[in-house]
C-alpha positions in Angstrom: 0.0 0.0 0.0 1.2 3.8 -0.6 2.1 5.9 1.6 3.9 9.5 1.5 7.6 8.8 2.6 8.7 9.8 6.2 12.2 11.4 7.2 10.8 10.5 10.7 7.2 9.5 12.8 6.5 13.3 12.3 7.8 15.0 9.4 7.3 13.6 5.8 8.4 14.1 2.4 6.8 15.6 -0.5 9.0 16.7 -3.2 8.9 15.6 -7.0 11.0 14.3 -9.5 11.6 15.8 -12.4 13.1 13.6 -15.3 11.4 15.5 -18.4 13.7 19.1 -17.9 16.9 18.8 -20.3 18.8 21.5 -19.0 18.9 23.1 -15.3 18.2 26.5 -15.2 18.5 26.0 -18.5 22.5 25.7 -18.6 23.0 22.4 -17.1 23.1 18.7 -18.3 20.3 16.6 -16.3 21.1 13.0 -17.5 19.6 11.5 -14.3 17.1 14.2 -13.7 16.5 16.2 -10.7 14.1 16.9 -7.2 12.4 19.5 -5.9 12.6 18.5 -2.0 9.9 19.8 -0.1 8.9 18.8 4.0 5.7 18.4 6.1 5.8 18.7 10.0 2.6 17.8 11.1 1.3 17.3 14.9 -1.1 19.6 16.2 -0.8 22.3 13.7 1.0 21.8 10.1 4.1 23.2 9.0 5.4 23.3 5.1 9.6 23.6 4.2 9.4 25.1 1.0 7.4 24.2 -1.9 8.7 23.1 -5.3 8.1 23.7 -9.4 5.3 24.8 -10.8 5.6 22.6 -13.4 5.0 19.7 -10.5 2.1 21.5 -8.8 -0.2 18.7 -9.2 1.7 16.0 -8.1 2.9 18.3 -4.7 -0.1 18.9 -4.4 -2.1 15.5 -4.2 1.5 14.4 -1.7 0.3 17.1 0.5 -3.8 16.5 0.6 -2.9 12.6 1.6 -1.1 13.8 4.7 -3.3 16.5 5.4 -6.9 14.8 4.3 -9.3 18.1 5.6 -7.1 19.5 7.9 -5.3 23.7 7.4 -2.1 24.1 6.6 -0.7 26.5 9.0 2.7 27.9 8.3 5.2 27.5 5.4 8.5 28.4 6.0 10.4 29.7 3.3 14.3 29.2 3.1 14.7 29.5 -0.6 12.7 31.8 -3.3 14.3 30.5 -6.4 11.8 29.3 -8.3 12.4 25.5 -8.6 11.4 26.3 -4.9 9.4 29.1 -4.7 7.2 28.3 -7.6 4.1 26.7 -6.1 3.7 29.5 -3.4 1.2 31.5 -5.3 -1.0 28.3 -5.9 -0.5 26.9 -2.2 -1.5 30.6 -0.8 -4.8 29.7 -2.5 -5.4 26.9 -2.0 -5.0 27.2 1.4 -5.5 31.1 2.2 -5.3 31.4 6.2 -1.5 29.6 5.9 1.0 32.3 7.3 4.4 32.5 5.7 7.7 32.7 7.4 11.0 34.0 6.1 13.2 37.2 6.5 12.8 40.4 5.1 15.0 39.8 1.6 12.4 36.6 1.4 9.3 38.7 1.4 10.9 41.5 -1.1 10.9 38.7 -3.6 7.4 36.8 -2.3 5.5 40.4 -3.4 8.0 40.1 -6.8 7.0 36.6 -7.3 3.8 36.0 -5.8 2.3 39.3 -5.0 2.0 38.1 -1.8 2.2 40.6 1.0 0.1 39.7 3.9 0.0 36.7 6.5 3.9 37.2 7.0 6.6 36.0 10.1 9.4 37.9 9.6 12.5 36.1 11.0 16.3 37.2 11.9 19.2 34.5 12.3 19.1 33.4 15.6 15.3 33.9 15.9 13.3 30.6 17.6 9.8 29.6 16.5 8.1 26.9 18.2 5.1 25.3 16.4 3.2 23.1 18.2 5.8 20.4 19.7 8.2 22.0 17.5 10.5 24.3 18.1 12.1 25.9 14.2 15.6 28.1 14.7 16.5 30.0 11.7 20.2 31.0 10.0 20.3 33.4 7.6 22.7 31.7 4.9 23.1 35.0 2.3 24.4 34.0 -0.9 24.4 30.4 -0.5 23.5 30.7 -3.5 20.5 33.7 -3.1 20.5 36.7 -0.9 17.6 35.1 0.7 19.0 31.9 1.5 18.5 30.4 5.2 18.3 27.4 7.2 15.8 26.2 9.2 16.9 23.9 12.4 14.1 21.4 14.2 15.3 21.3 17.4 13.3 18.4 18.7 14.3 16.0 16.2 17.7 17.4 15.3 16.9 18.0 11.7 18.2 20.7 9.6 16.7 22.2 6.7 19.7 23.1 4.1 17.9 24.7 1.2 20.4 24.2 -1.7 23.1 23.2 1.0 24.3 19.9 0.0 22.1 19.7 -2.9 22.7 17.1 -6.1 21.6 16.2 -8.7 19.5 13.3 -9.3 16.2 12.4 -9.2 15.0 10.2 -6.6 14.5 7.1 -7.5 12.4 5.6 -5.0 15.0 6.1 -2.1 14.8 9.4 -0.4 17.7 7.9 2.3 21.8 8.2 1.6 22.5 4.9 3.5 20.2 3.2 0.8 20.3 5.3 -2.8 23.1 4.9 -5.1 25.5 7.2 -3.4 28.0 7.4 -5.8 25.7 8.5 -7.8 24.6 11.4 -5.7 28.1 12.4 -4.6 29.2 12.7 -8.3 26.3 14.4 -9.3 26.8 16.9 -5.8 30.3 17.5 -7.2 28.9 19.1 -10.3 26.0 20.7 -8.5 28.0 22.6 -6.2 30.3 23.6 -9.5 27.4 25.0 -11.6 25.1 26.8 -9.3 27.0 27.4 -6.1 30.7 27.4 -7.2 31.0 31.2 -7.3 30.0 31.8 -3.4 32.5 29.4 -1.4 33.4 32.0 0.8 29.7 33.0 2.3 29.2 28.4 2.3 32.4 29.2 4.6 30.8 31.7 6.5 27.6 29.6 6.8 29.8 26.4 7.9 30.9 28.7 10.4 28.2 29.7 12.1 26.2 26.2 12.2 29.7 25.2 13.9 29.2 28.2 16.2 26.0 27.3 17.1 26.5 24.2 18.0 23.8 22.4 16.3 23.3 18.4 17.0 21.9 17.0 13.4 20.9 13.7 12.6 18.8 14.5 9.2 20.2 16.9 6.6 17.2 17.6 4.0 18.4 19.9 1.0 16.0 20.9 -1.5 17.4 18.6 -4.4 18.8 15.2 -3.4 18.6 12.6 -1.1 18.0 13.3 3.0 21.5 12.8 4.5 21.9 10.9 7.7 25.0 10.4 9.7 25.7 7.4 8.3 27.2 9.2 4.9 26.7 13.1 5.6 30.7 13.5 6.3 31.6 12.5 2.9 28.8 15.5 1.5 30.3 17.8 4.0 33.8 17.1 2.8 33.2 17.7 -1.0 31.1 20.9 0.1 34.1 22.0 2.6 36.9 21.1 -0.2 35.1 22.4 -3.3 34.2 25.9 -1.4 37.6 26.0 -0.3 38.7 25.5 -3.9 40.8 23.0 -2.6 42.0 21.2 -6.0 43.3 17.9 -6.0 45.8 16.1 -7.7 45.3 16.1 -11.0 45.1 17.9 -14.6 42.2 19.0 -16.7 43.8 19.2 -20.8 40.9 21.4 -22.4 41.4 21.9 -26.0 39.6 23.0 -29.2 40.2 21.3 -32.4 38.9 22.6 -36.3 40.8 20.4 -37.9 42.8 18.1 -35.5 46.1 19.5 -35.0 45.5 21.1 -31.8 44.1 17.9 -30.4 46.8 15.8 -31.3 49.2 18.3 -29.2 46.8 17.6 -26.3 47.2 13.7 -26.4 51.0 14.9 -26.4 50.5 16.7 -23.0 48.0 14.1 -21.6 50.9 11.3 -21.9 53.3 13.1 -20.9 51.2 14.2 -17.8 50.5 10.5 -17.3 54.2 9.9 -17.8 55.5 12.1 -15.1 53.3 10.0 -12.9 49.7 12.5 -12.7 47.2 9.6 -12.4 44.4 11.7 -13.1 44.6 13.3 -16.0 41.2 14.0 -18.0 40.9 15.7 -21.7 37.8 17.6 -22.8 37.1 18.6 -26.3 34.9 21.7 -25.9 33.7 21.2 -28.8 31.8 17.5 -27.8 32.2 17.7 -23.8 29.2 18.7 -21.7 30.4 22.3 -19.9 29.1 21.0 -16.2 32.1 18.3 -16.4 34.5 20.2 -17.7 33.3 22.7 -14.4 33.4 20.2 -11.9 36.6 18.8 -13.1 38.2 22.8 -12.8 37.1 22.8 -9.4 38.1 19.4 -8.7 41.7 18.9 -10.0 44.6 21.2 -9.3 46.2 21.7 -12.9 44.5 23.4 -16.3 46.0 23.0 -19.3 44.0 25.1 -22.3 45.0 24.4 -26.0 43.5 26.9 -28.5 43.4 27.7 -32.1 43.3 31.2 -33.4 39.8 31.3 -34.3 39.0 35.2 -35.8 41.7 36.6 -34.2 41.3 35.5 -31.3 40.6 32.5 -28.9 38.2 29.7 -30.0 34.8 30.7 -28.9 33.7 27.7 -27.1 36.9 28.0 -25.1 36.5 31.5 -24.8 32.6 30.5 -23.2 34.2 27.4 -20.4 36.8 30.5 -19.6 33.9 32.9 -19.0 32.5 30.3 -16.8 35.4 29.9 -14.5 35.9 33.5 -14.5 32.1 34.6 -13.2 32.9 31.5 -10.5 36.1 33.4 -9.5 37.8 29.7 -9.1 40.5 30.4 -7.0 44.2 29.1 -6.6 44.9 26.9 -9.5 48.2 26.0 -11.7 47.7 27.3 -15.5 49.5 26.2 -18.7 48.9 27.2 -22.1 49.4 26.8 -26.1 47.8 27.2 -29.2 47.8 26.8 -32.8 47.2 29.0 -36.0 47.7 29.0 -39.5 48.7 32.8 -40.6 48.0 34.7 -37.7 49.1 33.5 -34.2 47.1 35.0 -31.5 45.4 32.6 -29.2 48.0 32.0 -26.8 48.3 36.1 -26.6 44.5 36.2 -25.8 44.9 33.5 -23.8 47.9 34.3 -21.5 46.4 36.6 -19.1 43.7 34.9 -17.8 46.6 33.3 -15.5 46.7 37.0 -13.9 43.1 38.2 -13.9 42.2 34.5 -12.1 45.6 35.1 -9.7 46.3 31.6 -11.0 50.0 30.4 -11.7 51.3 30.3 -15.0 53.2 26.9 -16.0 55.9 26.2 -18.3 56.3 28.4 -21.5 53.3 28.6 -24.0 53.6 27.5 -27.6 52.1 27.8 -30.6 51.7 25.0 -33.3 51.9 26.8 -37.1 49.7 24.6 -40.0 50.5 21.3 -38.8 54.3 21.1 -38.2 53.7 18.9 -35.0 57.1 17.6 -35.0 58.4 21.4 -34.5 56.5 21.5 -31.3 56.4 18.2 -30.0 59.2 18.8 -27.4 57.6 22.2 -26.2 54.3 20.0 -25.6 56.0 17.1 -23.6 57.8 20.1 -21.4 54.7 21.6 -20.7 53.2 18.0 -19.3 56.2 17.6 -17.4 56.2 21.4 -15.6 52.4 21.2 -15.0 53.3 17.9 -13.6 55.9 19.0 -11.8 53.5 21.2 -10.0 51.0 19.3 -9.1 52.6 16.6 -7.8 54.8 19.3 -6.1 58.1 17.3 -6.2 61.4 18.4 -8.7 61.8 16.8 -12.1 65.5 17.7 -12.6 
């Protein structure tokens, strides 16, 4: 027999999945979908976490009425407006018209912008304790993880915290909503390229959020996010370490070779590098053509890996546009503290590795080895320059001398 899935005796789960959507946000690969998490606490009175899609209305919907049969719902707390969140708000206001809303003062700017909703509202500050029936709800405001909005929402009787995007993946549920019995590697690959897409730029303010659940002191047995799977303690260190490393922009050993390739020349010098990288003794090494390779990889594997090795044609005078794009990316991310090598190829006008040469200073990155530029398709001219730059980049990485 059915019934709506329980984090515990009290507080249940009814978020979607959504395996139709192509693209996140639409930017971002979804090849195992995606969920919109949202939570019901019921004992004497009802309380909501966060609604999902509009898109998924229904379905929320007819999860909620099977918990709640003819009884209100009371409050909704909001800790994230974004709309894969947010977007059933105006339709849950009228359906049920007497719930009162709770969220801080930058969550009800955007609830009028939204919603036009304006009355019926808690406002909250971080710190701030609301108990609701045999619940008590603490709040901690989160800015910029990954909205101005953002905050956290701690049930205190049950130890459970309310993450919003916080250690968010990926993934659509697939009957599990549990980490100790989904497909976790699975989830933690697909929370490695979350946390790269959407909250890669703000690692400093998930710092600063880190910080102050630490400061609080906060006993948690449940993690919910608002896309992925509930985290317990049985697994929730191994999330907290990829959200602590990747905010950190702690890169680990390893090389990303990213090249573009008209004609094949430039890609050739790139399996030149890759071996030699593998040579020097880098055993993870990965090479993206730009050109084929889905943009969320290539992101997560930036923020994962230590080393970045860009090859680029000349393409109108400049850098090949898809390269130039992936570069754009890193830069609006602000990707901090990695090792840089470069080279490039041209025909009769050499001017990639020009345009792409000070990337290495805007980023504050390292610049490895001395770039190069392949001319037509003379490989043999540069085929030493290529193996040097594998072996410097390794050099780096693997931080040990080569001499």
């Amino acid at each position: 027999m059915y019934t709506v899935p329980q984090v515990t005796d009290s507080v249940y789960y009814v978020g979607v999945n959504d395996r139709s959507k192509a693209l996140f946000e639409n930017m971002w690969s979804l090849p195992h979908g995606v969920s919109y998490n949202s939570y019901l606490v019921v004992d004497e009175v009802t309380t909501l976490i966060d609604t999902v899609d509009v898109c998924y209305s229904d379905v929320f919907f007819h999860k909620l009425e099977l918990v709640l049969g003819d009884r209100p719902l009371d409050y909704l707390i909001v800790n994230h407006m974004e709309p894969d969140h947010g977007g059933s708000i105006g339709l849950l206001r009228k359906r049920y018209p007497d719930v009162k809303i709770i969220g801080n003062k930058k969550t009800f700017d955007m609830l009028k912008g939204y919603h036009g909703i304006t009355d019926g509202l808690i406002e909250v500050k971080s710190g701030d304790a609301i108990r609701v029936g045999k619940h008590e709800f603490s709040f901690l405001l989160a800015p910029m993880v990954h909205w101005p909005e953002v905050m956290f929402t701690y049930e205190q009787t049950q130890k459970i915290l309310f993450s919003a995007d916080a250690f968010g993946t990926f993934g659509a549920l697939n009957g599990h909503i549990f980490d100790h019995s989904a497909d976790l590697d699975l989830y933690l690959g697909e929370m490695s390229r979350y946390y790269s897409c959407i909250v890669g730029k703000y690692g400093n303010f998930v710092q600063k959020a880190f910080a102050n659940i630490k400061q609080q002191g906060l006993e948690v047995d449940y993690v919910c996010p608002t896309h992925g799977v509930v985290w317990t303690p049985a697994h929730f260190d191994k999330a907290y370490e990829i959200y602590d490393r990747l905010s950190r922009y702690e890169g680990e050993e390893g090389v990303v070779v990213l090249y573009g390739s008209m004609y094949g020349n430039t890609e050739q010098l790139a399996d030149v590098v890759a071996q030699s990288l593998a040579a020097a003794g880098v055993k993870k090494v990965v090479c993206y053509n730009v050109s084929h390779s889905d943009p969320s990889v290539i992101l997560r594997d930036i923020f994962r890996y230590k080393g970045l090795i860009i090859g680029s044609p000349t393409y109108c005078g400049g850098i090949f546009t898809p390269l130039e794009t992936i570069m754009n990316l890193v830069r609006i991310r602000e990707v901090k503290g990695r090792l840089y090598s470069i080279f490039g190829s041209y025909t009769w006008a050499p001017a990639s590795v020009k345009k792409l040469a000070p990337f290495a200073e805007e980023m504050n990155w390292e610049l490895v080895g001395t770039p190069f530029e392949l001319k037509m398709a003379d490989l043999p001219a540069v085929m030493e320059q290529a193996w040097a730059i594998g072996q410097e980049m390794a050099a780096k990485v693997l931080a040990k001398d080569i001499s």
